[in-house]
C-alpha positions in Angstrom: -12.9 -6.4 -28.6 -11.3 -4.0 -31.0 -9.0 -1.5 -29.2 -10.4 1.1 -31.6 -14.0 -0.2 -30.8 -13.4 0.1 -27.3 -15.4 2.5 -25.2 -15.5 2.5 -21.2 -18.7 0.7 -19.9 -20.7 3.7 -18.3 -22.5 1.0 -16.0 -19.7 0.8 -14.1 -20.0 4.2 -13.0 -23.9 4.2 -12.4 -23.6 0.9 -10.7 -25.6 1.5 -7.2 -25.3 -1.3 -4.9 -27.7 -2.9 -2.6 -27.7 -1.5 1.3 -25.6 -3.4 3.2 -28.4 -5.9 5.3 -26.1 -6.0 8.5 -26.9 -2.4 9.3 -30.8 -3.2 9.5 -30.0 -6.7 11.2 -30.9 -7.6 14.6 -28.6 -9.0 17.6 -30.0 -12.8 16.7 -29.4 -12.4 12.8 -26.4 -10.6 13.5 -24.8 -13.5 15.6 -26.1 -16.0 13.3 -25.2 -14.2 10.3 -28.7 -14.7 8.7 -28.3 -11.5 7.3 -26.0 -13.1 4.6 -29.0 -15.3 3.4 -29.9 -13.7 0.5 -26.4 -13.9 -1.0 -26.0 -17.4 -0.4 -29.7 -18.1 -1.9 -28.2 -16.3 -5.0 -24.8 -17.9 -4.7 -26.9 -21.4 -5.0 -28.7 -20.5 -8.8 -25.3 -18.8 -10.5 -22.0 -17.8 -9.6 -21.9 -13.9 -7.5 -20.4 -10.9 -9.6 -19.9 -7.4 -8.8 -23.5 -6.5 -8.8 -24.5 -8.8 -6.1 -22.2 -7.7 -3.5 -23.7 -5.1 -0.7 -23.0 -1.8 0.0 -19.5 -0.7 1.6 -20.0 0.1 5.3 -18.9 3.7 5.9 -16.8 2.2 8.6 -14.8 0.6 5.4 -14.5 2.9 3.5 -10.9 3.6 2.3 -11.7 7.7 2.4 -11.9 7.6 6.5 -9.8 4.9 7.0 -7.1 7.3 5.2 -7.9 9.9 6.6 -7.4 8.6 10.0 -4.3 6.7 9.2 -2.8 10.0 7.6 -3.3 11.9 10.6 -1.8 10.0 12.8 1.6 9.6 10.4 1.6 12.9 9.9 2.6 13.1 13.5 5.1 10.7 13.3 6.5 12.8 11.4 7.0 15.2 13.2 9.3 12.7 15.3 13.3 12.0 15.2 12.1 8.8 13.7 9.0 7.8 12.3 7.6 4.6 12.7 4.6 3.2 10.7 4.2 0.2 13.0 3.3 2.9 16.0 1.0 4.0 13.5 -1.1 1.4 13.2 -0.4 0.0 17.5 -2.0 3.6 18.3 -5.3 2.7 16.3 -5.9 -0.4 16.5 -3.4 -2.0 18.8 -5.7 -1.9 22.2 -9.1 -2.7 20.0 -6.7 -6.2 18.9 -5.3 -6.8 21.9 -8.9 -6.4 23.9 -10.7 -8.4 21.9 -7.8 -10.9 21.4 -7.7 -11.2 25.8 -10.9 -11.5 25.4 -11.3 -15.0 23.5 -7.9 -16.6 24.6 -9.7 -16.6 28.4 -13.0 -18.2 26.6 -10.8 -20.2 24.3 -8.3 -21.2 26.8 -10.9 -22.2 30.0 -12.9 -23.8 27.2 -9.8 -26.0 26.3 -8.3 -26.8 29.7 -11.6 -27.6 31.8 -13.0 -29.9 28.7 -10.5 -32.5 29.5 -11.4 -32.5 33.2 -14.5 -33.4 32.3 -13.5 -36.2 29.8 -11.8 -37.6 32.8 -13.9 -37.4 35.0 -16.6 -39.0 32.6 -14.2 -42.0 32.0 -13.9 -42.8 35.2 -17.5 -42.8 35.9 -17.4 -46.1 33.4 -14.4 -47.6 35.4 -15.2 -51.0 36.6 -15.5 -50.9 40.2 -15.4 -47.1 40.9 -18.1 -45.9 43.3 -17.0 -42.0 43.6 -18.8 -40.8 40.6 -22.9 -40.7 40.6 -25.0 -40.6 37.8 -25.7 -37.6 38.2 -22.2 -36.2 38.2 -21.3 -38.0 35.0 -24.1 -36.1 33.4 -22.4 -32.8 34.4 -19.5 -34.2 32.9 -21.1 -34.9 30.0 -22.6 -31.5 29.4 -19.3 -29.8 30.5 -17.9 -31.5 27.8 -20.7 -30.7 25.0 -20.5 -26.4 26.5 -16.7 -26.8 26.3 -16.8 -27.9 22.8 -19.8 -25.3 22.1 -18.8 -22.2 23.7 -15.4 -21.3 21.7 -17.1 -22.5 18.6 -19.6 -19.9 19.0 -17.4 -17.1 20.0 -14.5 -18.0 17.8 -16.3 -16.7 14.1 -17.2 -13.4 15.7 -13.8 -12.7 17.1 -11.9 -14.0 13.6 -14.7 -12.0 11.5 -13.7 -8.9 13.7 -10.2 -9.5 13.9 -10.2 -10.1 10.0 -11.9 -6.9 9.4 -9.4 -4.8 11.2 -6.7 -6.7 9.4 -9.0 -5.2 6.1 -9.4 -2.1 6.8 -5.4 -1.7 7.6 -5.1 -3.4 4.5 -7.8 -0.5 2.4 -6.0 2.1 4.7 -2.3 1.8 3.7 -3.4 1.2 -0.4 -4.8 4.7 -0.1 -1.9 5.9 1.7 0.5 4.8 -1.0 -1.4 5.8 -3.6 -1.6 9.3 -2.9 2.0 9.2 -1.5 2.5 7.5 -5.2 1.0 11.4 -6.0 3.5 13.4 -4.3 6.5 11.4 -5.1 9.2 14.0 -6.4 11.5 12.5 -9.2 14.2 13.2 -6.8 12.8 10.3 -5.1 14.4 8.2 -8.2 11.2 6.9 -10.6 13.6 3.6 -11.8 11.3 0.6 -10.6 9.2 2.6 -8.6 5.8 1.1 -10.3 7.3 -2.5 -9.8 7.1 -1.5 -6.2 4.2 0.4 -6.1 2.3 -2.9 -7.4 4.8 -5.1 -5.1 3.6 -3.4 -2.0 -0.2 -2.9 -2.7 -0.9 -6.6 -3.7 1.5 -8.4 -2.1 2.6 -6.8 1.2 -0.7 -5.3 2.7 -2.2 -8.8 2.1 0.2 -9.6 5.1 -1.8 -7.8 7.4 -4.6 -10.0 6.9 -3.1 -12.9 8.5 -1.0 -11.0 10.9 -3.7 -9.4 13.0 -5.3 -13.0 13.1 -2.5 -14.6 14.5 -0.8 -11.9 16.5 -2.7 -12.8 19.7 -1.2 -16.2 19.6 2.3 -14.8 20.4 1.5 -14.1 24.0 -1.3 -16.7 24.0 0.9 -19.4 24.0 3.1 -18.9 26.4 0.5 -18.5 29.0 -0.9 -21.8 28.1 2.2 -23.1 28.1 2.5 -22.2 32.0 -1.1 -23.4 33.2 -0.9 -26.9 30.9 2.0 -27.4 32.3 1.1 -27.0 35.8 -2.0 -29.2 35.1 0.5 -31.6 33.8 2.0 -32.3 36.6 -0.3 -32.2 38.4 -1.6 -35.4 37.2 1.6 -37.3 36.3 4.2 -35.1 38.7 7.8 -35.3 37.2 7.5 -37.2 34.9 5.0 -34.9 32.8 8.2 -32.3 32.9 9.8 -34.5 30.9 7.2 -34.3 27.8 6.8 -30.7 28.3 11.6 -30.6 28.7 11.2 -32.3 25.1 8.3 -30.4 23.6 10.2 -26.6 25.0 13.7 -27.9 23.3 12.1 -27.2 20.0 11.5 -23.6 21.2 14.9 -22.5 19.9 14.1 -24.1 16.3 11.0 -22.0 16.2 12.9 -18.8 16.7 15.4 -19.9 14.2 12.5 -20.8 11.7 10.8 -17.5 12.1 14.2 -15.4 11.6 14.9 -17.6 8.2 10.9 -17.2 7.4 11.4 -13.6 7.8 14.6 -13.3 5.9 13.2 -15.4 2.7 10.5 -13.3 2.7 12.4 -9.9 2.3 14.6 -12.2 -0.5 11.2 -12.9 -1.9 9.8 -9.3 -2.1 12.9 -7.4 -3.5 13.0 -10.0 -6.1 9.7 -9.4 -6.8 10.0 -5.6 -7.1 13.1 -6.8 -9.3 11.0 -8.7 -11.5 8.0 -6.6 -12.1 10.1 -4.2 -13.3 12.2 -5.5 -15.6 8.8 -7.1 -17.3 6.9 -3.0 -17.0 10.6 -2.1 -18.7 10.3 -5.1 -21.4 6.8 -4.7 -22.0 7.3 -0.7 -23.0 10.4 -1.5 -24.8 8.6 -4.7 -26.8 8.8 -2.9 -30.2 12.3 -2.6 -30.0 13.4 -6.5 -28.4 11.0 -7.8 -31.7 12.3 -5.7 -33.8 16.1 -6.2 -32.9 14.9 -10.1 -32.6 16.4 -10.0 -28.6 13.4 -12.2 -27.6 15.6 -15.3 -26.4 18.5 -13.1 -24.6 15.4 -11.0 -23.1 13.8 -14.6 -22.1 17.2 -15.9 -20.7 17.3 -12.8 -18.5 13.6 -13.1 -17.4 14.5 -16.7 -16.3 17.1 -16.2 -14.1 15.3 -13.1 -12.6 11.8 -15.3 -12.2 14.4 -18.6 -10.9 15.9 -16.5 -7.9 12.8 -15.6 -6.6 11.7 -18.8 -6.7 14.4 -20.0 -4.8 13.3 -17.3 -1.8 10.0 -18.9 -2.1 10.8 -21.9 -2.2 12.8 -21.2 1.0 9.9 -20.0 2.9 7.8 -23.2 1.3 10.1 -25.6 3.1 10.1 -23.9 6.0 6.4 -24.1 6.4 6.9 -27.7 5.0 8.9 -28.3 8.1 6.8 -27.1 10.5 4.0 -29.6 9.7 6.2 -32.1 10.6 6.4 -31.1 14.0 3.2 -33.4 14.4 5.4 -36.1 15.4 6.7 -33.7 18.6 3.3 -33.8 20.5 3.1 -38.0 20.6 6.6 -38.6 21.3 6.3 -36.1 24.0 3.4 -38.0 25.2 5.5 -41.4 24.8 8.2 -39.6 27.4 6.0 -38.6 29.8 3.9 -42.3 29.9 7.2 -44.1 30.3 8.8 -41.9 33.0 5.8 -42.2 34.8 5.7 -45.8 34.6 9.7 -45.6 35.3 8.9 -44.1 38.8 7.1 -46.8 39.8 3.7 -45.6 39.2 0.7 -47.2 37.3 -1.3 -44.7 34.7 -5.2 -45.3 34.3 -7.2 -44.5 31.2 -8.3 -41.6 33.0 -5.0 -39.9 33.1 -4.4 -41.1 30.0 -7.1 -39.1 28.7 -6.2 -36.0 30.4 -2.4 -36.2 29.6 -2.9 -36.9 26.2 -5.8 -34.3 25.7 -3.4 -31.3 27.7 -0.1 -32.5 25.1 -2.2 -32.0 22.3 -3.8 -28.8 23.6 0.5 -27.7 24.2 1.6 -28.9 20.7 -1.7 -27.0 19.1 -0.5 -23.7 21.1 3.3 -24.0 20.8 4.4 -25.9 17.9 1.5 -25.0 15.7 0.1 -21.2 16.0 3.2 -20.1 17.9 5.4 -20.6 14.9 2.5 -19.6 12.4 2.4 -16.5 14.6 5.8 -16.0 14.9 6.1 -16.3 10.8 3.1 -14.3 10.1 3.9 -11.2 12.6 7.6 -11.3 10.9 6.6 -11.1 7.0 4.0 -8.1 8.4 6.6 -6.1 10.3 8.8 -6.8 6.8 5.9 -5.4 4.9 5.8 -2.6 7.5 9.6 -1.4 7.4 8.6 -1.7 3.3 5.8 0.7 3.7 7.7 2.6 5.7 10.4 3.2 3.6 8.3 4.3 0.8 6.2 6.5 2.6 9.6 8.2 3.8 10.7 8.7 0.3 11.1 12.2 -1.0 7.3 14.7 -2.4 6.5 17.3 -3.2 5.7 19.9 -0.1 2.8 22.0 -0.3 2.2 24.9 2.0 0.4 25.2 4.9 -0.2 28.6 6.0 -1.7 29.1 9.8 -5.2 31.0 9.6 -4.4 33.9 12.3 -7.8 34.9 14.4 -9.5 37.2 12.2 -9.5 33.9 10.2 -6.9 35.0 7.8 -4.1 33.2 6.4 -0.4 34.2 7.9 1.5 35.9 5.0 -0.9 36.2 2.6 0.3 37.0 -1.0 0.3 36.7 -4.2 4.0 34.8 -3.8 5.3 31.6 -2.8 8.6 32.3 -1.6 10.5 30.0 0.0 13.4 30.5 1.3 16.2 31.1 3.8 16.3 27.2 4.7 18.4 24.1 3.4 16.7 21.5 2.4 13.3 22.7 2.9 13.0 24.8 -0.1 9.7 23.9 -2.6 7.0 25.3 -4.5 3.6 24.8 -4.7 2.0 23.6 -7.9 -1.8 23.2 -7.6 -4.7 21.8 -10.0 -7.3 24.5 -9.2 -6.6 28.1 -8.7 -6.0 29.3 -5.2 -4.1 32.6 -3.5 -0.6 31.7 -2.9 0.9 32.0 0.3 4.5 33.5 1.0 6.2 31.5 4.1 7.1 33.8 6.1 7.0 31.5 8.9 9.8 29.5 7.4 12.0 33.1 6.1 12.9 36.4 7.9 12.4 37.6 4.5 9.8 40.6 3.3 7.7 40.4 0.1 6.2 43.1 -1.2 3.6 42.0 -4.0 3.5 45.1 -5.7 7.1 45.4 -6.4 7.0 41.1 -7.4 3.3 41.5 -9.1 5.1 41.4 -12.5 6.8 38.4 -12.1 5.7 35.2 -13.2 8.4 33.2 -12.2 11.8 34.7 -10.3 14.6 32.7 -9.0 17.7 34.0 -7.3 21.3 31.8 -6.6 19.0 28.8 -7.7 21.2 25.7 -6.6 19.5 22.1 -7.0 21.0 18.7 -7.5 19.5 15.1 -8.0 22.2 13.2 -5.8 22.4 15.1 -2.3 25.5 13.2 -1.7 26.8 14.4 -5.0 30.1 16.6 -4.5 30.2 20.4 -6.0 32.1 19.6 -9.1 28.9 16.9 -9.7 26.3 19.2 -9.4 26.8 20.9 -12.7 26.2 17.6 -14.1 23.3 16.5 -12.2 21.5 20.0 -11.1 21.5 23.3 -11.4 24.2 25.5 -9.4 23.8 29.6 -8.8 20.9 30.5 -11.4 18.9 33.7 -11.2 16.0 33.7 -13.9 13.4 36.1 -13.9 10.4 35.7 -16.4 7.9 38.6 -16.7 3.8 37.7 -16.9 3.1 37.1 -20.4 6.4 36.7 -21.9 7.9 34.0 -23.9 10.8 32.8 -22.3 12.9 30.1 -24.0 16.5 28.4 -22.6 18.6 26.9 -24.8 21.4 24.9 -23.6 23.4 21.8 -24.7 22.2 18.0 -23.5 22.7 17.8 -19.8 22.9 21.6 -19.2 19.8 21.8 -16.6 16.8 22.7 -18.9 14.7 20.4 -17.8 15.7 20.6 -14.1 15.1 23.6 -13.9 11.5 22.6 -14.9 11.8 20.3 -12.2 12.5 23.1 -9.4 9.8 25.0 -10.7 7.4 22.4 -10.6 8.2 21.2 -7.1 9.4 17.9 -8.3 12.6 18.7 -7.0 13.7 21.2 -3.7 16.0 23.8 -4.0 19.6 23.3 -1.7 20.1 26.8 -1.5 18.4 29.7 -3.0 15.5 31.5 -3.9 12.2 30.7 -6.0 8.7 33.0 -5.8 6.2 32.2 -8.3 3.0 34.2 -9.1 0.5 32.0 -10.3 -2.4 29.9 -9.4 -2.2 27.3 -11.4 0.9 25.5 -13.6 0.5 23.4 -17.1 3.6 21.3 -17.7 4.0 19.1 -20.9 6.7 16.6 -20.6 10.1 16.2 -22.8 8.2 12.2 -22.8 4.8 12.2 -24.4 2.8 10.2 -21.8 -1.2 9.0 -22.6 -3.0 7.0 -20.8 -5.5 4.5 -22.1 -8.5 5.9 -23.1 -10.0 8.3 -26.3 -7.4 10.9 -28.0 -10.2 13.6 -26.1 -9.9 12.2 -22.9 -6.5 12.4 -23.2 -6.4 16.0 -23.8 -9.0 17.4 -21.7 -7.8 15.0 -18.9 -9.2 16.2 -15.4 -10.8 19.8 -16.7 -14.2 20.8 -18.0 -15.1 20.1 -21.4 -15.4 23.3 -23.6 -16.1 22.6 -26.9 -14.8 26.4 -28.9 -11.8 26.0 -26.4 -11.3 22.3 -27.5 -11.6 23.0 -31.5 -9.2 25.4 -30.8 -6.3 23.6 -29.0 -6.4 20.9 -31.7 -5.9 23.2 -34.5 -2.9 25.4 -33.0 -1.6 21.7 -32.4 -2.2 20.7 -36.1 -4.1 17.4 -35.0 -6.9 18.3 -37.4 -5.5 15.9 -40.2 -4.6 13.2 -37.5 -8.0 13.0 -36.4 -9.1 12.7 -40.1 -6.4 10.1 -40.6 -7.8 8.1 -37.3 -10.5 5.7 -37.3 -12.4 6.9 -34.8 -11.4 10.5 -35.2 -10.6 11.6 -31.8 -12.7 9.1 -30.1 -10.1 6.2 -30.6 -8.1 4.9 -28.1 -4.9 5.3 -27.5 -2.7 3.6 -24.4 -1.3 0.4 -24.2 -4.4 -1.5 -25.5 -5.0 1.2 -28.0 -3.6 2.6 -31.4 -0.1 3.0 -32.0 0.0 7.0 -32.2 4.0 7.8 -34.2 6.4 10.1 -31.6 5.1 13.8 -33.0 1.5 12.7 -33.0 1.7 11.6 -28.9 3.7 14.8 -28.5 1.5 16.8 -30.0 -1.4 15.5 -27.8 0.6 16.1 -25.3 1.4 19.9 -25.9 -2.5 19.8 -26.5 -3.6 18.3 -23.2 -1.0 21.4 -21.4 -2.4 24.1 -23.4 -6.0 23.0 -23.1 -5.8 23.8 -19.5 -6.3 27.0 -18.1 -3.0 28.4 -16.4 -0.8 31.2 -15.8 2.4 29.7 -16.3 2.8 27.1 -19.0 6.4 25.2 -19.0 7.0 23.1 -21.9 9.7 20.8 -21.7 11.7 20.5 -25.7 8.0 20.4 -27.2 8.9 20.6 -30.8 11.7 18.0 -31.0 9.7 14.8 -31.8 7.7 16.6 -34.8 8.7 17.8 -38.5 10.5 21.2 -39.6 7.0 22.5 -40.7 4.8 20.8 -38.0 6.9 22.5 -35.5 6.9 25.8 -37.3 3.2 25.6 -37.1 3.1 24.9 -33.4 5.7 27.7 -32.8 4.1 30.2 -34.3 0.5 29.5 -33.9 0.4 27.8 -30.4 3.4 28.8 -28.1 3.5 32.8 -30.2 0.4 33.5 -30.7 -2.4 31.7 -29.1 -0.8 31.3 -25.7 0.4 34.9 -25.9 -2.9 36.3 -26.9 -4.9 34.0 -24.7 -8.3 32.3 -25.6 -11.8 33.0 -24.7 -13.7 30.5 -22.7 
């Protein structure tokens, strides 16, 4: 399709889904899952899209499982030291743990008594042996069929269950970053942060998928361990210790295998964030590498980026490799434990044949096959964790939160936000809808009186702010702003004018929130900002879209904006007019063009303070005369009707 003939599919958004069956299913249709039958019969005339998948359960959706998990981390942190992985232990970790005791004592009884009964049943057809009746070898018989039924049909409930807290982690955390993707202050540093972002939402909450299946294994075998060992010997005494010696002295290796596992799989991911964005920085900048013809040194620098993280996944790839191998441990410990029992002078029968070779496998299946998988699984999710962690730790925006007092007013009501008085905790409070203001006096000793302030718009007192905490004081006049008192009336013009590097647009930082004061004062008196950025940004989607963004379409308000931003001839010049798309898969829009949608899209809004970061420096002499005079002069100085 034609970028310019593109036009968002309105289906998507009326799409309603079919209710979900399970929640009208009975207890038999439920354990059977014959609620699912209708999607299969589907499945079986074409292949399943979108439309044929039910309804979300409330239970899964990602608005209360957010909501739950940011709860809880907001308490963490509160703490010295917040940790993400008590986060998710204090929601979930009893419901995994229950259920996960649970079916290890089904699983594990299951597993252990079924090769009783297969000996027990062999030596019912040993020549000569008069012990067993008939009778009995039909008990063994049907022990053996109810062993072999039993876990079956408990082990798809508790892996469906199991699987589905593992999902709604999963759907809880991609909410959580997103909105803390929202609050992120550039102080934060924004270099590579959407190569993360995408890292950790496709790749490292897909970890807790298989974690919370496997995590139950970690105890689990260890306690089978114990009992098969004691049933072990005793049917084959000593010499079964010997198997079991053998089998335990690859412990160690399992250990090591998990630590490597885990350390190829941090390699792995912080190449992977190194990769995605050096292609999101090559794919912005692909004008310029065709047009300088740097495709092969570009290439050349993709390969050795794309070959080291390879080589960390190769790493993990061998080391799963290796563990398959193990195969071979479970019949040589078997071998060991035959011929030391035969060493000791005693003479095995294809009963305890049966049973010892039936428990080793059982042991090998536990130890050196979902131990390890355990080990490796649980280890790439608590790296995934710390990952999480460490982004959701990372620097935002603080917004009050004033304490309603019991008449059900808010504490320090005003028309401010003032904060001040503290280090390090300084911020303001930029919202997208207008609300009352509220002056911390919680967090400052500090009295404001709103009718001596009510003329402000914006007032800032021994303003100090710098980009590098670390940074020493002769570095903060090069990366912040150091000592600056500003005050700008209500509807004045206020320009500042400074060399490259001076502060301009950090100060437009401060204001906005994106980055905290060190030290210093800041009240603002409005109740809602509209910043447009020194870099043009659009997203993908119609030239009107772009510029009425998230507010209410009003179409004398919207004529308006796009003549005091002198788009009227661009739109004449487009082919769609201002219905063609723009973005990455849109039309190529020059420098002043995306600026001037951009000024647009901040004046269209509705605001009381409008901060414009070095508007008129991508556009003509005359172009930015026009917008001067008629946009920043006169129309935002004079207002607009709605």
């Amino acid at each position: 399709m034609n970028p310019t003939q593109y036009a968002q599919d309105p289906s998507i958004h009326e799409m309603r889904r079919e209710e979900n069956p399970v929640t009208k299913a009975n207890g038999l249709s439920r354990y059977t899952f014959w609620w699912l039958r209708n999607l299969f019969q589907t499945g079986l005339k074409r292949p399943i899209d979108e439309a044929d998948i039910y309804e979300t359960l409330s239970a899964h959706q990602s608005e209360q499982l957010s909501y739950q998990f940011e709860d809880r981390w907001k308490l963490e942190l509160k703490k010295d030291r917040p940790s993400f992985l008590r986060v998710i232990v204090a929601i979930y970790g009893w419901t995994i743990l229950a259920n996960g005791f649970m079916y290890t004592t089904i699983d594990s009884f299951s597993r252990i008594v079924q090769p009783l009964c297969l000996g027990g049943l062999v030596s019912y057809f040993a020549p000569g042996q008069t012990t067993i009746s008939k009778i009995e070898a039909y008990y063994y018989a049907g022990g053996i069929v109810a062993c072999s039924f039993v876990p079956v049909a408990v082990f798809h409930h508790f892996i469906l269950y199991i699987f589905q807290i593992g999902m709604k982690i999963r759907v809880a955390c991609c909410s959580l970053l997103y909105k803390k993707a929202l609050r992120i202050t550039k102080a934060a540093g924004t270099d590579g942060l959407t190569g993360q972002v995408i890292n950790l939402m496709s790749n490292d909450v897909a970890k807790f998928d298989t974690a919370t299946g496997f995590v139950h294994d970690i105890w689990k075998g260890p306690i089978e361990l114990v009992v098969l060992g004691w049933f072990i010997y005793r049917e084959i005494g000593v010499a079964g210790l010997i198997g079991i010696a053998f089998l335990l002295s690859f412990i160690p290796l399992q250990a090591w295998v998990g630590k490597k596992a885990a350390s190829f799989r941090l390699k792995t991911a912080t190449r992977t964030d190194r990769r995605v964005r050096f292609m999101n920085e090559i794919i912005q900048g692909i004008q310029v590498i065709k047009m300088y013809a740097w495709e092969h040194s570009f290439s050349r620098m993709v390969d050795s980026i794309r070959r080291r993280e390879v080589a960390g996944i190769r790493g993990t790839l061998f080391i799963r490799a290796g563990l398959l191998s193990f195969n071979l441990v479970s019949r040589l410990s078997i071998f060991l434990s035959l011929v030391g029992y035969c060493y000791f002078g005693n003479v095995f029968t294809a009963k305890k044949v049966f049973i010892i070779t039936s428990y080793f496998n059982l042991l090998y299946s536990s130890m050196l096959h979902f131990w390890p998988l355990a080990l490796t699984s649980v280890a790439e999710g608590l790296i995934s964790i710390r990952r999480i962690e460490e982004f959701l730790l990372l620097p935002e925006r603080k917004l009050l939160d004033p304490k309603p007092t019991a008449n059900g007013n808010h504490e320090g009501e005003s028309e401010l936000t003032l904060l001040d008085g503290v280090k390090m905790t300084n911020g303001v409070a930029a919202r997208a809808k207008p609300l009352k203001m509220m002056s911390a006096v919680a967090r400052s000793k500090r009295f404001v009186n709103k009718k001596g302030f009510a003329r402000r718009g914006v007032f800032m007192k021994n303003g100090t702010a710098c980009w590098n905490k670390e940074a020493e004081g002769e570095h903060i006049k090069v990366t912040g702003i150091r000592d600056v008192t500003l005050t700008v009336e209500k509807s004045k013009l206020c320009a500042i004018v400074g060399p490259v590097g001076s502060g301009k647009s950090t100060l437009l930082q401060v204001i906005l929130g994106e980055l905290e004061l060190d030290e210093g004062r800041l009240e603002i008196s409005a109740s809602a900002i509209s910043y447009a950025p020194q870099e043009p940004w659009l997203f993908e989607g119609s030239v009107k879209n772009n510029i009425v963004f998230v507010e209410d379409f009003n179409d004398k308000r919207y004529k308006e904006v796009v003549k005091v931003c002198a788009l009227e001839r661009d739109f004449q010049l487009l082919p769609l007019g201002d219905e063609t798309i723009v973005g990455e898969r849109g039309i190529s829009l020059s420098g002043g063009q995306r600026a001037r949608i951009s000024l647009a899209r901040a004046i269209y809004r509705k605001a009381d303070v409008y901060l414009l970061d070095d508007p008129l420096s991508a556009v003509d002499t005359h172009v930015g005369k026009h917008l001067f005079e008629q946009c920043i002069r006169d129309y935002l100085k004079v207002g607009y009707s709605s």
